[in-house]
Backbone bond lengths (Angstrom), bond angles and torsions (degrees), N, CA, C in turn:
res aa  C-N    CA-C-N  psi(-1)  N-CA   C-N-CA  omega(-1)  CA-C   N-CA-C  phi
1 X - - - 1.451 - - 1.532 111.46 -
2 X 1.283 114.82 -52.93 1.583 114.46 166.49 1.416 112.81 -40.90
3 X 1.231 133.59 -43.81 1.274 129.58 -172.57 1.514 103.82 -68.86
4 X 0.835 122.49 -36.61 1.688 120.12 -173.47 1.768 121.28 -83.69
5 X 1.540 91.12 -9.00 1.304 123.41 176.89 2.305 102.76 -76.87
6 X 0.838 88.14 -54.62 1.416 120.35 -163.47 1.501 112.08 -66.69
7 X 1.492 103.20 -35.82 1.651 136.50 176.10 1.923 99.27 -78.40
8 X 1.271 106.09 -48.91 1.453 105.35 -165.38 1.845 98.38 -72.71
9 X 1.177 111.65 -48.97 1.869 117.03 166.70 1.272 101.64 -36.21
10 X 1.532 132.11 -60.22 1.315 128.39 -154.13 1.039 90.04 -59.21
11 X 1.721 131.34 -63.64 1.875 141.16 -137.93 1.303 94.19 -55.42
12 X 1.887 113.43 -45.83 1.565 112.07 -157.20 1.749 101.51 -95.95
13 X 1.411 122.79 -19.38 1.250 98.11 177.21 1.812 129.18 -83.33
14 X 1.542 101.62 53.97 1.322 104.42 -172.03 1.709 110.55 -111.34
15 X 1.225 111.07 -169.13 1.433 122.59 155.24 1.818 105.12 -101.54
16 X 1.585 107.69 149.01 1.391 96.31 -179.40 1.816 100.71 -131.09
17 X 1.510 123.02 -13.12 1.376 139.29 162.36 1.615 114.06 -149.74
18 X 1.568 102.72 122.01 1.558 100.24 161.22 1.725 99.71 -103.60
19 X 0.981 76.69 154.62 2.256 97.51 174.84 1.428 95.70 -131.97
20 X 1.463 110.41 151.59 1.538 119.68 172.58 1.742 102.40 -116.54
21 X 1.543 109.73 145.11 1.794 108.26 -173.80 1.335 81.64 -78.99
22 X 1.570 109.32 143.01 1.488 132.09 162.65 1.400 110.50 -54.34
23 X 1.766 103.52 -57.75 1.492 114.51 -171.10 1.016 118.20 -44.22
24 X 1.652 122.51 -40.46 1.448 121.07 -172.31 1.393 119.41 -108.75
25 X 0.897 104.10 -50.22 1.268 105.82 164.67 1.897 139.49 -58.56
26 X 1.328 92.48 -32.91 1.471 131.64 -165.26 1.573 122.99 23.96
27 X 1.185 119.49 -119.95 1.622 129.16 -164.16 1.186 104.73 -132.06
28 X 2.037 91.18 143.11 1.912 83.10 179.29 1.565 88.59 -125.62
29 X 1.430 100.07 -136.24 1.233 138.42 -177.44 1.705 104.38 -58.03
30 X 1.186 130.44 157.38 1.710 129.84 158.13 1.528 96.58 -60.04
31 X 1.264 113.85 -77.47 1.449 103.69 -171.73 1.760 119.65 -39.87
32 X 1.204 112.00 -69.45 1.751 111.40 -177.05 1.802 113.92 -50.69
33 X 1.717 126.37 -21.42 1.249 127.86 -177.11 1.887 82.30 -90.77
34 X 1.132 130.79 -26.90 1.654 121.69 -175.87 1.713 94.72 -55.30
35 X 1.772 99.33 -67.25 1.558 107.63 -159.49 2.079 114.11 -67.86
36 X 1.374 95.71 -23.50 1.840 88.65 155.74 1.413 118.62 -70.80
37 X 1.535 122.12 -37.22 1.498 124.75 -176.67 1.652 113.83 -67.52
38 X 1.382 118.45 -35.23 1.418 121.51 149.52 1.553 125.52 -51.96
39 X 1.691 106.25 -64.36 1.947 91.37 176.74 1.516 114.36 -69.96
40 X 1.455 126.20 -3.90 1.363 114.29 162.88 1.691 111.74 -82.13
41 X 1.259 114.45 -38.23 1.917 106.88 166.14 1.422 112.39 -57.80
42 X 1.315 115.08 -52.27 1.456 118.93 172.76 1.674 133.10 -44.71
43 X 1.315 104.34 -26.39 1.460 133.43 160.12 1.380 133.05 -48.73
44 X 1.818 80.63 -62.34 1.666 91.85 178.18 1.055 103.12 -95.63
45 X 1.520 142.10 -1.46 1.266 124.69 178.41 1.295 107.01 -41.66
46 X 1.610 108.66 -53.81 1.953 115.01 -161.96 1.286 84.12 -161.52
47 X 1.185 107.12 131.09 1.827 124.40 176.77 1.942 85.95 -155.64
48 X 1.681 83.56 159.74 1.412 112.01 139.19 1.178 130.92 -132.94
49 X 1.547 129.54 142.69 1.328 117.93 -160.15 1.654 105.28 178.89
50 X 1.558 97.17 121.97 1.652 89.15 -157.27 1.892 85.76 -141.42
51 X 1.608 102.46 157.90 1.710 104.36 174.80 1.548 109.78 -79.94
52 X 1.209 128.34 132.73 1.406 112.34 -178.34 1.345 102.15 -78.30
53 X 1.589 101.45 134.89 1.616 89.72 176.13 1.567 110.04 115.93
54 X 1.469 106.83 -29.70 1.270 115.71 -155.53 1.765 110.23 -124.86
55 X 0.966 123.27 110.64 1.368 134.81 -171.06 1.508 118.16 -75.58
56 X 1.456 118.57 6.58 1.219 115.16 -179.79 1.691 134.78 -120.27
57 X 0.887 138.13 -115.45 1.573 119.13 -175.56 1.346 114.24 83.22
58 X 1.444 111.49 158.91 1.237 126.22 24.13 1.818 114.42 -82.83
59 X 1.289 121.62 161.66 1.476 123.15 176.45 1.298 128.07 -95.53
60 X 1.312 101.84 177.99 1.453 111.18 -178.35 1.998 96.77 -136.48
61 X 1.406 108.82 139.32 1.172 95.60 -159.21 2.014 88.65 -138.20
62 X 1.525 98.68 137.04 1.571 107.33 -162.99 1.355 90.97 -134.99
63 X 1.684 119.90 109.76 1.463 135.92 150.93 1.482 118.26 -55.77
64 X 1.508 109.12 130.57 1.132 103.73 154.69 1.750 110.29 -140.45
65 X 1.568 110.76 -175.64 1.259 100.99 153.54 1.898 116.29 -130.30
66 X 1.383 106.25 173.69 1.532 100.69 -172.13 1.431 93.24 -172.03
67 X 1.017 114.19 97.93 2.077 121.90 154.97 1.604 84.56 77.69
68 X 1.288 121.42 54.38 1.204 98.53 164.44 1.401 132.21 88.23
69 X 1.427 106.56 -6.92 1.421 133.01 -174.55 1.274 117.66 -108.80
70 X 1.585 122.26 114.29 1.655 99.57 158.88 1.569 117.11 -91.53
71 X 1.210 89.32 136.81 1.680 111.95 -179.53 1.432 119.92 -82.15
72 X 1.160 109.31 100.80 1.770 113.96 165.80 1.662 124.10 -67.88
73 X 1.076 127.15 80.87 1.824 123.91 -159.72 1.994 88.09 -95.48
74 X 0.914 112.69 115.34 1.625 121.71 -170.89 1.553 109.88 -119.83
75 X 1.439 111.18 99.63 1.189 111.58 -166.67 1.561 109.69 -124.53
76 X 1.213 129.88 172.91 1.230 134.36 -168.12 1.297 114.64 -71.47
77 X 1.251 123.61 163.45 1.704 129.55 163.55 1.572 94.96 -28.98
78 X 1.164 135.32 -71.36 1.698 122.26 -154.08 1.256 104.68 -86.44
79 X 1.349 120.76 16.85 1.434 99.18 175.04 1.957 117.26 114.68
80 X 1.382 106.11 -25.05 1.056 92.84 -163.23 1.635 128.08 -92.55
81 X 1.069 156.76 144.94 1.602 128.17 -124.69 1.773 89.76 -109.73
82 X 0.795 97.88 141.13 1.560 107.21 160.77 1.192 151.94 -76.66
83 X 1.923 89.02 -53.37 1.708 114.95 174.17 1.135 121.02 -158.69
84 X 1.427 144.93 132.22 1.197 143.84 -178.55 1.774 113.17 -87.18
85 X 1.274 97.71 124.12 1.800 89.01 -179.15 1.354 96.33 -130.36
86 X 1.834 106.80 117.77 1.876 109.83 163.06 1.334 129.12 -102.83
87 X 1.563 101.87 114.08 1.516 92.74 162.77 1.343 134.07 -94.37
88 X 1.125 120.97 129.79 1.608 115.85 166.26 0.971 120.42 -51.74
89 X 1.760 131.04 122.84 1.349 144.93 163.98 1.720 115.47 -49.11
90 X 1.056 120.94 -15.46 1.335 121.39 -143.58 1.690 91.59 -95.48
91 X 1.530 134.82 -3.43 1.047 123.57 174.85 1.458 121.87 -96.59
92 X 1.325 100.41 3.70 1.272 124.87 -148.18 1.961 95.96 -123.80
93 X 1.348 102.56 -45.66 1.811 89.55 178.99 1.536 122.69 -51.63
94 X 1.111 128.38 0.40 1.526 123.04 -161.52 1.742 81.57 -104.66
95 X 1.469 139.31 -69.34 1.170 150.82 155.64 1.578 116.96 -0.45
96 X 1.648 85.96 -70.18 1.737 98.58 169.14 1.566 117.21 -27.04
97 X 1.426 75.57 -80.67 1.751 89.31 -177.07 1.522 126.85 -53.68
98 X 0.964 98.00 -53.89 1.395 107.87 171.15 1.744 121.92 -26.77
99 X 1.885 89.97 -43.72 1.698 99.18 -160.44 1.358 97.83 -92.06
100 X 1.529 103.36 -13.91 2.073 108.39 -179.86 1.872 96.71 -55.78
101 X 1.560 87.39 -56.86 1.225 95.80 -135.27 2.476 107.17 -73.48
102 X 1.825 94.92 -17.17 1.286 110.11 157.69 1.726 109.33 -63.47
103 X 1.276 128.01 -42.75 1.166 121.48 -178.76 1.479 113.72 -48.95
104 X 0.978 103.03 -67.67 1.728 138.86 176.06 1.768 93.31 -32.77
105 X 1.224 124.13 -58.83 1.232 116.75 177.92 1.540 127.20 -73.85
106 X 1.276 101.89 -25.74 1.890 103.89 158.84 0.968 109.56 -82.34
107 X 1.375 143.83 -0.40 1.186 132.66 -178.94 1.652 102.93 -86.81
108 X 1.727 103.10 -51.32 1.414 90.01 171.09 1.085 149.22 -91.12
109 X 1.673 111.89 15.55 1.507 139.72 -176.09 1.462 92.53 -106.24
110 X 1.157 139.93 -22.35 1.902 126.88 149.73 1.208 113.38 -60.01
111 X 1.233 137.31 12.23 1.564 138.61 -166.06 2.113 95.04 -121.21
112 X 0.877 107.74 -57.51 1.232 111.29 -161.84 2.082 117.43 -131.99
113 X 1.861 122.34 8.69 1.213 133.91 179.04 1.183 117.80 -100.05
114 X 1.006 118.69 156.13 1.898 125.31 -171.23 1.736 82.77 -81.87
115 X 1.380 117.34 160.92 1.096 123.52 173.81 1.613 121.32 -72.32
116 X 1.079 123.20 -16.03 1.556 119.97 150.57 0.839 137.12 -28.30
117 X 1.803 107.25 -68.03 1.511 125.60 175.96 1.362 106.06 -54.13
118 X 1.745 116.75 -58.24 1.039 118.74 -164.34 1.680 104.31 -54.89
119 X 1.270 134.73 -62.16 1.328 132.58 176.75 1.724 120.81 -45.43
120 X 1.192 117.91 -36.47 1.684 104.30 142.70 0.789 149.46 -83.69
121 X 1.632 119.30 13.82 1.384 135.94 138.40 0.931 109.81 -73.76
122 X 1.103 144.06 -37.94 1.597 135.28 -167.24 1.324 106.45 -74.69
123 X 1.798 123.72 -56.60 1.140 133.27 155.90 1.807 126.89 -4.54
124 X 1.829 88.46 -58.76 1.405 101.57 -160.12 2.001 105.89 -80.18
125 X 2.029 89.18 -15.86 1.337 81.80 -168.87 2.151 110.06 -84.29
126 X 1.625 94.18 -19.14 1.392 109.71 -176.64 1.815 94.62 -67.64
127 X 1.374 144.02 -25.67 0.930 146.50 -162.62 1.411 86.47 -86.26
128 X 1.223 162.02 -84.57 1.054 154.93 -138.64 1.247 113.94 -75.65
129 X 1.581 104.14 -20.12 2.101 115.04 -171.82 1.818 80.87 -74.52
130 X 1.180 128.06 -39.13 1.291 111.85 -162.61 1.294 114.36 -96.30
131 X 1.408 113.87 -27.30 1.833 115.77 139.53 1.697 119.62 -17.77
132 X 1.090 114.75 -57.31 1.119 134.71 -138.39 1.636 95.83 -94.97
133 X 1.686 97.95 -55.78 1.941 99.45 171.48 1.297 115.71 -65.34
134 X 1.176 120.28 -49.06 1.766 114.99 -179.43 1.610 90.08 -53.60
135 X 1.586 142.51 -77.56 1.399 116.40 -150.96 1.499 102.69 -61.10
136 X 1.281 138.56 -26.02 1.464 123.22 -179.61 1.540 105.55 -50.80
137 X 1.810 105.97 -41.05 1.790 97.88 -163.95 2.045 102.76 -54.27
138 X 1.629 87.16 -43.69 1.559 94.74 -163.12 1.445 97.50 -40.63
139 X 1.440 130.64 -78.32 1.264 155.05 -154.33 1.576 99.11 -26.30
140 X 1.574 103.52 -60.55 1.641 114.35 -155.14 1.585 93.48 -81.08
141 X 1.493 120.74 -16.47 1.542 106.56 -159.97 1.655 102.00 -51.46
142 X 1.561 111.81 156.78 1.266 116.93 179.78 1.465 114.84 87.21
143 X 1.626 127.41 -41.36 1.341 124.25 160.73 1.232 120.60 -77.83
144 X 1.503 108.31 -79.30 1.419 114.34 168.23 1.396 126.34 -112.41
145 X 1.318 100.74 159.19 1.683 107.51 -157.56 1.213 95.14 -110.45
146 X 1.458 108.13 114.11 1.930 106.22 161.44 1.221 105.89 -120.29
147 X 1.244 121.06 -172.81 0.954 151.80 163.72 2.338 135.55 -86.48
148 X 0.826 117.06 144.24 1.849 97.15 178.31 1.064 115.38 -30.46
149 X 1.922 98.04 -66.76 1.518 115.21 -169.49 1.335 123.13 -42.37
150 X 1.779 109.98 -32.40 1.268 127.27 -164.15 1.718 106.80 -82.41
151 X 1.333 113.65 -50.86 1.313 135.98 -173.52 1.978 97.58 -68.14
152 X 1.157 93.35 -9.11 1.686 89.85 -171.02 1.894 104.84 -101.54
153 X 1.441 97.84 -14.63 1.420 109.67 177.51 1.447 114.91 -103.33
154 X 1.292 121.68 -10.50 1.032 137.48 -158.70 1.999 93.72 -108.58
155 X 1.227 125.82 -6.59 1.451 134.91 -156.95 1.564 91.18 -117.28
156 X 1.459 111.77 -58.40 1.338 116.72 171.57 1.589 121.14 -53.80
157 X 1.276 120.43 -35.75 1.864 127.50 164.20 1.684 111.95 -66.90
158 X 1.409 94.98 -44.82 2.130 94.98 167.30 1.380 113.45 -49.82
159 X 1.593 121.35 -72.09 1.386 138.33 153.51 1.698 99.26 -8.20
160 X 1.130 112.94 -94.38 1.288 127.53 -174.43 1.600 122.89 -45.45
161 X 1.423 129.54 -23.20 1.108 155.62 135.22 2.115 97.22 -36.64
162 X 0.790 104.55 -84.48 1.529 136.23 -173.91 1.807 107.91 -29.64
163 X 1.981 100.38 -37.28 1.355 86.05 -156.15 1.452 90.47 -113.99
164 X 1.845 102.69 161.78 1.320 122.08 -166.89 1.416 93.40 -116.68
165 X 1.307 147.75 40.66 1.397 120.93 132.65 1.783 114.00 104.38
């Protein structure tokens, strides 16, 4: 019985739709609204992600931004919000950039690098993707509960949030 117990936690402790606020966030490029529309499929493919505190789910999860903050508004299957959770961006801009600007260099060392280089670029850039998820776990600990995998998909949609194209 515990096991089926344990199974039903998993189903509901997920995300089941993220939406991004237009207002704040708004509209970019085809390409940069492509690569958010991917880490939001990529998301829900398989996440975990639960309210601490809160026994219910599965969610619905609505980005925003405000002073610098992205806003987690986490509301029920129909819509209705639950809890507001803000994080400050500001621990996160040094990261950002960092991983823009590592991308940017594998991008152009796949054009013209022996595969060496290129693989310690990639290396150096997977080191910072996981930089980046462990401080997400820290941040949310106590609100919301994810998981690596989750916090690692959830870093890649910030990122993607982040970039202009």
């Amino acid at each position: 019985m515990a096991e089926q117990d344990d199974t039903a936690t998993e189903d509901r402790a997920r995300l089941v739709e993220v939406t991004l606020d237009q207002a704040s966030i708004g509209r970019n490029t085809a390409e940069v609204e492509h690569e958010r529309d991917v880490a939001i499929f990529d998301l829900l493919e398989k996440n975990s992600f639960a309210l601490e505190g809160h026994d219910g789910g599965p969610y619905k999860l609505h980005l925003s931004l405000s002073d610098n903050r992205l806003v987690f508004t986490v509301g029920d299957t129909d819509g209705a919000p639950i809890q507001h959770v803000m994080l400050s961006l500001s621990p996160f801009r040094r990261l950002v950039k960092d991983y823009f600007l590592i991308c940017e260099s594998y991008y152009q060392a796949i054009k013209t690098q022996p595969t060496a280089k290129i693989e310690a670029i990639d290396m150096g850039r997977r080191g910072l993707h996981d930089e980046g998820s462990k401080l997400l776990l820290e941040r949310l600990k106590g609100k919301i509960a994810i998981d690596l995998p989750t916090a690692r998909r959830l870093f890649t949609l910030l990122c993607a949030l982040h970039w202009k194209g």
